[in-house]
C-alpha positions, 0 to 999 in steps of 0.5 A, spaced: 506 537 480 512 532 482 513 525 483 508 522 491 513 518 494 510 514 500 514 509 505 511 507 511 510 499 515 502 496 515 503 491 523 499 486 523 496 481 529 500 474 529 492 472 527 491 476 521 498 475 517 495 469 512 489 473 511 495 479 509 500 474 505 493 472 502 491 478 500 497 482 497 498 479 490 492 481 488 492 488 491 500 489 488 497 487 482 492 492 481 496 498 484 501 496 480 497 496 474 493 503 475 495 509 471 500 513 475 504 508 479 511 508 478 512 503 483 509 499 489 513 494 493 511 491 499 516 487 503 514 482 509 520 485 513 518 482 520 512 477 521 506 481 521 511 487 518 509 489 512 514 494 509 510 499 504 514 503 498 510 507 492 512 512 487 506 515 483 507 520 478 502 526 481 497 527 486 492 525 482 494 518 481 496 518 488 489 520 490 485 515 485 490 510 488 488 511 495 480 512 493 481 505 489 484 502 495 478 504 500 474 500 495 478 494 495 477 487 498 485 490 501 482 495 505 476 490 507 482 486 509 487 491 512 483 497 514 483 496 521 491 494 521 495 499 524 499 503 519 505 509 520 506 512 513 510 518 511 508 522 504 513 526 500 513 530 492 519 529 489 
C-alpha cells in the first residue's frame, strides 16, 4: 500500500471565515500529530479559500484520519462547507 495524497480547497461564506481561521490551529495540530500523517497543510489562499494539502502513510492512516475528523469540533465547524477534493496512492 502506498502513500494517500489529498489536495483539494474547502470555500467558506464571507460570514464563516473567523469561525474556519479559529478552528484551524487545532485541527492542524491534531492531524498533524496522528499516526500515519507525513504532512498536512492548509493555506488560506483566497478569503474564504482554504487550500488543503495531506500525505499519510497508508490507507489506514488515511481512513482513521478521516473518521477522526468526523468526530472532531473541525468537522462541527466546517462539515456543511463546500469542499472539492482529489485522493491519489502514490
Amino acid at each position: 500500500m502506498g502513500v494517500i495524497r489529498l489536495t483539494g480547497t474547502l470555500t467558506c461564506a464571507p460570514e464563516e471565515v473567523a469561525a474556519v481561521r479559529t478552528a484551524l490551529p487545532e485541527h492542524i495540530r491534531l492531524s498533524r500529530a496522528e499516526p500515519g500523517c507525513i504532512a498536512f497543510d492548509v493555506t488560506e489562499t483566497a478569503p474564504g479559500v482554504f487550500t488543503i494539502a495531506e500525505r499519510f502513510s497508508d490507507r489506514a492512516a488515511f481512513d482513521a484520519h478521516q473518521t477522526r475528523t468526523r468526530a472532531s469540533a473541525w468537522w462541527q465547524a466546517t462539515g456543511h462547507m463546500p469542499r472539492e477534493f482529489t485522493t491519489a496512492e502514490e
